[in-house]
N, C-alpha and C positions, 0 to 999 in steps of 0.2 A: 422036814421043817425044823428050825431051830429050837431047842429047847428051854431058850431063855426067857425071862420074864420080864415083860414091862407095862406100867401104869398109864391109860391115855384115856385121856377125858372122854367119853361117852360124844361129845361134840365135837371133837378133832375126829372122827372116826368117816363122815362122809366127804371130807374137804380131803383126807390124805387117802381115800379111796379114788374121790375125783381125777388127784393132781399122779397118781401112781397108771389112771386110766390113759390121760392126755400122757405119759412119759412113754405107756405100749402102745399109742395109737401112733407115736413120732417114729418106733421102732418099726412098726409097721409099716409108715410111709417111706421108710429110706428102704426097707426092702421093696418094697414096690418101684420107687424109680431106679432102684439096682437093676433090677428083674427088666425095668421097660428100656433102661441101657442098651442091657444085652440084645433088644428085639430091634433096638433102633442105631445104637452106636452114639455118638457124641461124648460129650463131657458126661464123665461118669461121677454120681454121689458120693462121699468119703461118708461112712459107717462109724458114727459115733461109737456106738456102743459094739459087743460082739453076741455070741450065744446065751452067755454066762450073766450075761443083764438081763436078757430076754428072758432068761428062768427066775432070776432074782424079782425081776418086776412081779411075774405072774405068782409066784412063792409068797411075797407081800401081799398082796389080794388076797389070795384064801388064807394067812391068816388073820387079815380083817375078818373073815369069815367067821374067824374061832373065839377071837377074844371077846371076851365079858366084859360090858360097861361095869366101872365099878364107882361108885359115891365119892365125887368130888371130896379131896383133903380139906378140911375145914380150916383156914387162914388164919 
């Protein structure tokens, strides 16, 4: 994982957990109609993304994992 460091609000923390979830569930389904392609034939799915997303997504997730809410900057 990457070493850098960034500040997020304690409350962006389930919305960008959610929205990173819905982005590997879409990765998921294009391999699944790849996959049901192959079994069936027809028009085959064009693959947004490649491997290298597929790890990035899941990479973002557990470091949701890791980071510390930290106290809102005071305005």
């Amino acid at each position: 994982m990457a070493t850098e460091m960034v500040t997020l609000p304690a409350a962006a923390i389930p919305d960008l957990r959610r929205m990173l979830a819905i982005g590997l569930f879409a990765y998921g389904e294009i391999e699944r109609l790849q996959d049901q392609h192959k079994l069936q034939g027809g028009a085959e799915p064009i693959h947004p993304t490649g491997a290298f997303e597929a790890s990035a997504f899941a990479e973002a997730l557990l470091w949701l994992d890791q980071a510390e809410p930290v106290a809102e900057a005071a305005a």
